[in-house]
N, C-alpha and C positions, 0 to 999 in steps of 0.2 A: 504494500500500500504506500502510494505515496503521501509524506509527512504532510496534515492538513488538507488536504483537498477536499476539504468540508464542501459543499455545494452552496453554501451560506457561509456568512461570515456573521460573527457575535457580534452584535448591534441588534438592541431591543427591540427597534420600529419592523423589524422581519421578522418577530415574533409573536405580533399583537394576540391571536388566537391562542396561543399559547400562554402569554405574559397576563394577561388584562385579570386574571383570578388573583396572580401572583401578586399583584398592584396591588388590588382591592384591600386584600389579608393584612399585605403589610403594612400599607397606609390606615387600615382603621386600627391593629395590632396599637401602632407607636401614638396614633389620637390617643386611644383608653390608655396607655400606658403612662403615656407622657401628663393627664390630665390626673393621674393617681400619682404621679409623684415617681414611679416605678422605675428608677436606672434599667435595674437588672433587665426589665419586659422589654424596655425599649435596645437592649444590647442585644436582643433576643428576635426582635424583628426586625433589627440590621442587620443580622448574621443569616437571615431568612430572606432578605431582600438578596442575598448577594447568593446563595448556594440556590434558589429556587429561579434564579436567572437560571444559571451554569444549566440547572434540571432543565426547564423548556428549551436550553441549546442543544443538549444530547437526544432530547426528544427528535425535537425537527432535522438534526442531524440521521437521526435514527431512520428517521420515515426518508429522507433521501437516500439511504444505504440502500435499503431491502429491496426494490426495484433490478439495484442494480448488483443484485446479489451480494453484497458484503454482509453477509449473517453476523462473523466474526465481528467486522465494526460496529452493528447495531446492536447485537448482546453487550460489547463493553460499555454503549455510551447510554444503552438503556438500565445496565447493572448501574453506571453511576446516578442516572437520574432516580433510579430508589431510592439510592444514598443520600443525595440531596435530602429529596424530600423526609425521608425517614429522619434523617441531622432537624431538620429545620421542625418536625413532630415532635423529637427529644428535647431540646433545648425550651420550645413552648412549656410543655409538660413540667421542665424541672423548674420553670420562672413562674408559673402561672398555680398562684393559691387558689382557682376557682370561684374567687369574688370579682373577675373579669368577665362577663357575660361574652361579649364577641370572640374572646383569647378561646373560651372552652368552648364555643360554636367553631372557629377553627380549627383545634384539634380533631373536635367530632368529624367535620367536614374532610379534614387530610387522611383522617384515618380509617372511614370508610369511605370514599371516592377516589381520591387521588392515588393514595398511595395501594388498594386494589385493585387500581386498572390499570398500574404501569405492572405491578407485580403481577397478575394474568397477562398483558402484554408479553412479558418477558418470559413465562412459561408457554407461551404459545411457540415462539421462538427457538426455544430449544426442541420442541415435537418436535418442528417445523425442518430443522436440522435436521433431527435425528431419523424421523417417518414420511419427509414429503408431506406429500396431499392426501397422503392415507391417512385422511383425520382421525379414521377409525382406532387407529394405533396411539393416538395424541392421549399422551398421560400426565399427573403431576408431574413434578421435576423431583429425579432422586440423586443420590448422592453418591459418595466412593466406599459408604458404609454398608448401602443396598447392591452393590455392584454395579453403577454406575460410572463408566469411566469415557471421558473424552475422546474421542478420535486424534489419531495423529498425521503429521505429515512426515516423517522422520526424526531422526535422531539428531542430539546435538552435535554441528559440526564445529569446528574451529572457523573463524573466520564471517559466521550467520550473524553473530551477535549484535546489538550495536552499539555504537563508540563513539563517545566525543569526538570531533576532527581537530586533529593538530595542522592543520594546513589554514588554516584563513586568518587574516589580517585581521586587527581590533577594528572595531567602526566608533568606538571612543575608548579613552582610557579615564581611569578614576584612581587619585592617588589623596595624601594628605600633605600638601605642601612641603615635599621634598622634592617636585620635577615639576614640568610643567607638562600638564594634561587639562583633558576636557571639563572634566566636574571632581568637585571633592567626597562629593555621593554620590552613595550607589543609586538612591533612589532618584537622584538627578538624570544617572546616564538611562534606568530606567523609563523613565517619563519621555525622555528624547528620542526614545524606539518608534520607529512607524507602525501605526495599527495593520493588525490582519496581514502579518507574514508571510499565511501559509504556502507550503509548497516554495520557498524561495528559499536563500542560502539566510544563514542567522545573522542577526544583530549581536555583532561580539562584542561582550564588556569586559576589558583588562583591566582588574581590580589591584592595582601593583599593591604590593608591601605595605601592611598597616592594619592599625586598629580603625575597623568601624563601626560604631556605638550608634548603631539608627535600627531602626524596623524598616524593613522595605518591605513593598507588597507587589507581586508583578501581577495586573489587573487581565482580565481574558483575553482581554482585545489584542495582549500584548505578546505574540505568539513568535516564536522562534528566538528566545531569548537566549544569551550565550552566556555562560559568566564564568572568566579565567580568570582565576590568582596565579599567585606568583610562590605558590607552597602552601602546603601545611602548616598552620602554626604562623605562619607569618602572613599572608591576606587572610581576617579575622575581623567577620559579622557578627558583632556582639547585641546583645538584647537582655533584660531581666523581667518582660511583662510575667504574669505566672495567675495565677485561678485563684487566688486569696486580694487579689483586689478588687475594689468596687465597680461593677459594670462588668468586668474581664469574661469575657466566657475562654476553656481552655480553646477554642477555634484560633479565636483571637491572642492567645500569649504569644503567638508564632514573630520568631526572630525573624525571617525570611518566609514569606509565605506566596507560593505561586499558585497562581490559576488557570496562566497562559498555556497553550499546548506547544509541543514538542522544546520545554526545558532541557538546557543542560549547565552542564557546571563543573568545573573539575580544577582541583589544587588549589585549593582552599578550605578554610576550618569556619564553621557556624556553630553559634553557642547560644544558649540561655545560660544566665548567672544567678536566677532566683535563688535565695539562699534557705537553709530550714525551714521547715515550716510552712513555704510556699505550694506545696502539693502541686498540679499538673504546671508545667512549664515549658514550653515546646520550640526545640530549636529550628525546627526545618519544617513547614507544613504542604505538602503538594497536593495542588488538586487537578497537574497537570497529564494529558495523556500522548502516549509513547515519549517519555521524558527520558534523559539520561544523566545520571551523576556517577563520574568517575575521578578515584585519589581524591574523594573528599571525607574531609572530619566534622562530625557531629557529636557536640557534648552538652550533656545535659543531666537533669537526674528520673523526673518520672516524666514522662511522655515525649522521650526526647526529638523522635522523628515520625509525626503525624504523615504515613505514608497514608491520603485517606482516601482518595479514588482514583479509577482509570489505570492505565499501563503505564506501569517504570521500572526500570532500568537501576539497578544502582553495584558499581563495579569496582573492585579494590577501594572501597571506604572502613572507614573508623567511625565505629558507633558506641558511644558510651552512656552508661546509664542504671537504673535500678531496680524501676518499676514501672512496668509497663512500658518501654520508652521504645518500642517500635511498634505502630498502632494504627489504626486507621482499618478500609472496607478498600482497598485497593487492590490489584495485580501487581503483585509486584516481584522480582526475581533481587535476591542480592547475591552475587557470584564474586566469591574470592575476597570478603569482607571480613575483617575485622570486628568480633561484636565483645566490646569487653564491659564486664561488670565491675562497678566503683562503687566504693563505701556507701552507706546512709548515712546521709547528712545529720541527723538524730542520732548518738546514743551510736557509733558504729560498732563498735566492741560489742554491742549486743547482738547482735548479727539482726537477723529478720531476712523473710525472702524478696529475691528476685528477682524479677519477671520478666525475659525478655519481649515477649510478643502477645497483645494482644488483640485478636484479629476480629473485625466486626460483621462478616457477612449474616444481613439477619435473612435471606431468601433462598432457597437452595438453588435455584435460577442463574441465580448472577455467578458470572465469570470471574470469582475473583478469590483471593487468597494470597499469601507468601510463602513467596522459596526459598531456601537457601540455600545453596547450592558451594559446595568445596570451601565453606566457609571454617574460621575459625572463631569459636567459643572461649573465653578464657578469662580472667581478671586483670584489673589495673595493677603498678606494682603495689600501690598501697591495700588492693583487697587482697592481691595474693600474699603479702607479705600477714595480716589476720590470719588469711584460711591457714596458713603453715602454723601460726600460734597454737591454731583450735579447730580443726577441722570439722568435727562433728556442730559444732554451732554454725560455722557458716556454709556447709555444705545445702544450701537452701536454696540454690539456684533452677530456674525451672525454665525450659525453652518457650512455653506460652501457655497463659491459660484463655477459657471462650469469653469473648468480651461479648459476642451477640451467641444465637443459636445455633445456628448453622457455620461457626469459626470453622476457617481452614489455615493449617497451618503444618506445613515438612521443611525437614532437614534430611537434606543430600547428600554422600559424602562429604559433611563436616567432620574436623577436628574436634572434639567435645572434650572440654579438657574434666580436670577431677572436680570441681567445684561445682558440678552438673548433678543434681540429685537422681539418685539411683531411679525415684518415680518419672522422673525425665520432664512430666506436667504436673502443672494446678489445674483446680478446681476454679471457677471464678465463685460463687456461693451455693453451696451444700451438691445437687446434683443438676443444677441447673446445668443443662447445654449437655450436658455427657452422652446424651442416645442422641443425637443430632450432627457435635461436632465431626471433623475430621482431622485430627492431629497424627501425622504419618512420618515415618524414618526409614533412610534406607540408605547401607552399605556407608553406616560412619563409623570413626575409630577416635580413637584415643581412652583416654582413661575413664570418663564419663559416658562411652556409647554401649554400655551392657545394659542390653534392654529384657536382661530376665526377669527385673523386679517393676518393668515401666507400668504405668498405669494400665489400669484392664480395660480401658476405654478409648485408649489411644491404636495406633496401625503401626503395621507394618507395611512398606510400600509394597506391593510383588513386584519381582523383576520385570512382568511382560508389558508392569502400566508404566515403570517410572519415566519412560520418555514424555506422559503426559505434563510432567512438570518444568520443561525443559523450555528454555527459552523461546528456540525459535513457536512451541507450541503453545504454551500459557500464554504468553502475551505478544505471540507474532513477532518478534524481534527481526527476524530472518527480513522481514515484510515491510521494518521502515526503512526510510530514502530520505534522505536532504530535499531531493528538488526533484 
């Protein structure tokens, strides 16, 4: 597939049919909200105004696909437009005490209307795949627990995947007054992008050397973005927004947060700084699709990289974090990554566990889930320096537990070092998600990969499916293009 050849381009006035409910909701949302005094409501249908656009673009993107046979494209951008909507469900639900009359007639209204007729949508789609026009055969949607497995187009080759381009020239640069360059912000060079990209060569930003203490936001329209540092550790996107401030919802703590399609990024470090206490904190948030991030560092402590919809790519990075801190309802493959776990910011001596993944698929429909593929597992030196203290206390490490129902979630030949609890998974509370989930392993090693004692709920992958997980197949990889 060619990168964005959307048939449309994001801009609202092309989606009136679509947008005009989304208007409605959120315009009388922020009236009641705002005339109660309510911060929180009103953060709550900003965060709705902005994911329920993205939702009516996948939509009408969607109904462009199908036509012309891209199944594959229309499942991804339909599996996100649940997302959407279902995010912008949650966040109402957690703002709203019920003494907003319109707030709880919107949830009512999303949750029986909208959000069951993109979710039937999306299950028609996979028949549709699977059985043709033999309706007769059109079933619910099952899963990799019912024997349910994907189709493939082969195996993973060398050379399919896709990759940052080391060949093209900056179209601006961004430094901190030690040369001269184009802007001293990021979100400066970002703003200077020309809208609606797609299908053309990217808008590079060479972020030279330096600390930058801003939020940036790369908005939809702003599609084929590029962003090159100059290393690890030295180009460094810093942020401390975090979920214990007033209004903050965790969407929003996000240090860098994209929306535009076909991201990328490479050789550079993003961070959130919230300190104790701050609960979710989110360095990296992408809501971008066939995105790539390669040799990049993410640190954070809980919720460090909001992977939260559509297909990405992410390739020799550094992911650091605690709990929960790689998250989201995405596609997404990490291949050859780094995932290390760092102390609790609280009391770390006391150990407590840590979580790397928690994955939101609530539909069994939607195309999405993470991989990880040849990655490595292991501790900061300061947590592995504890675990050797006391093993038995901090051996509390767990590769993911179901953040929604239907969570997916494997490990590929990974490295899984000792600090990997013998159960391998959590529970997220009591037995919720256990008969639905899908948590799978296959052909890992090291000291933490004996899975004799793994939970009784989790997979094993079989040999003849695990290509299903593979790049060029999960998320097309093999299938994106520059131009």
């Amino acid at each position: 597939m060619s990168r964005f050849t959307h048939e449309i381009q994001p801009h609202s006035t092309r989606f009136k049919p679509l947008s005009y409910p989304k208007f409605c909701i959120v315009q009388d949302i922020s009236k009641s909200s705002s005339a109660a005094g309510n911060k929180n409501l009103t953060t709550s249908a900003n965060i709705c105004l902005e994911i329920l656009g993205n939702s009516a673009y996948r939509l009408k993107s969607s109904e462009k696909a199908l036509p012309n046979s891209r199944i594959k494209d229309a499942r991804a951008w339909t599996s996100a437009a649940l997302s959407h909507q279902l995010d912008c469900l949650s966040v109402l639900n957690r703002t709203n005490n019920n003494t907003d009359a319109f707030a709880s007639n919107t949830v009512s209204f999303m949750n029986t209307t909208l959000v069951t007729s993109t979710s039937n949508a999306l299950s028609m789609m996979v028949s549709y795949q699977v059985h043709g026009n033999q309706t007769n055969l059109w079933q619910s949607p099952k899963t990799e627990r019912e024997g349910f497995w994907e189709s493939v187009d082969g195996g993973s080759k060398p050379g399919l995947e896709p990759r940052v381009p080391t060949d093209f020239k900056p179209n601006v640069t961004v430094c901190k007054g030690v040369s001269v360059c184009t802007f001293e912000l990021v979100q400066s060079a970002v703003n200077a992008t020309p809208d609606n990209l797609g299908g053309k060569e990217p808008f590079v930003i060479l972020i030279k050397e330096g600390v930058y203490d801003e939020i940036v936001r790369i908005p939809l329209e702003k599609s084929n973005v590029m962003f090159i540092g100059e290393g690890i550790g030295k180009t460094l996107i810093t942020g401390s927004l975090n979920f214990g401030l007033l209004g903050i919802n965790t969407y929003n703590t996000a240090t860098v947060g994209v929306l535009g399609d076909g991201f990328m990024a490479r050789d550079l470090t993003i961070q959130n700084t919230a300190g104790a206490g701050a609960h979710q904190a989110v360095a990296f948030r992408s809501l971008s699709d066939l995105s790539v991030v390669e040799n990049c560092e993410f640190l954070g402590h809980q919720d460090t990289l909001y992977a939260h919809s559509l297909r990405q790519f992410y390739k020799s990075c550094i992911i650091q974090g605690n709990v929960d801190f790689i998250f989201g309802n995405s596609a997404a493959v990490f291949h050859n990554c780094t995932i290390l776990i760092r102390p609790h910011q609280l009391d770390p001596m006391k150990g407590g566990n840590s979580i790397i993944s928690a994955h939101g698929r609530k539909d069994p429909a939607q195309t999405v889930g993470y991989v990880f593929q040849e990655c490595v597992i292991t501790g900061t030196k300061e947590y592995m320096d504890m675990f050797r203290k006391d093993p038995k206390l901090h051996m509390t490490t767990f590769l993911g537990r179901p953040w929604k129902e239907f969570s997916r979630c494997v490990f590929v030949k990974c490295e899984l070092d000792e600090i990997v609890s013998p159960l391998g998974w959590s529970h997220w509370d009591g037995d919720f998600a256990l008969n639905t989930l899908y948590f799978g392993e296959f052909g890992n090693s090291g000291l933490g990969s004996d899975t004799s004692a793994r939970a009784n709920w989790s997979s094993q992958i079989p040999a003849a499916h695990v290509d299903s997980y593979f790049v060029t197949n999960f998320i097309q990889g093999n299938e994106w293009k520059l131009t």
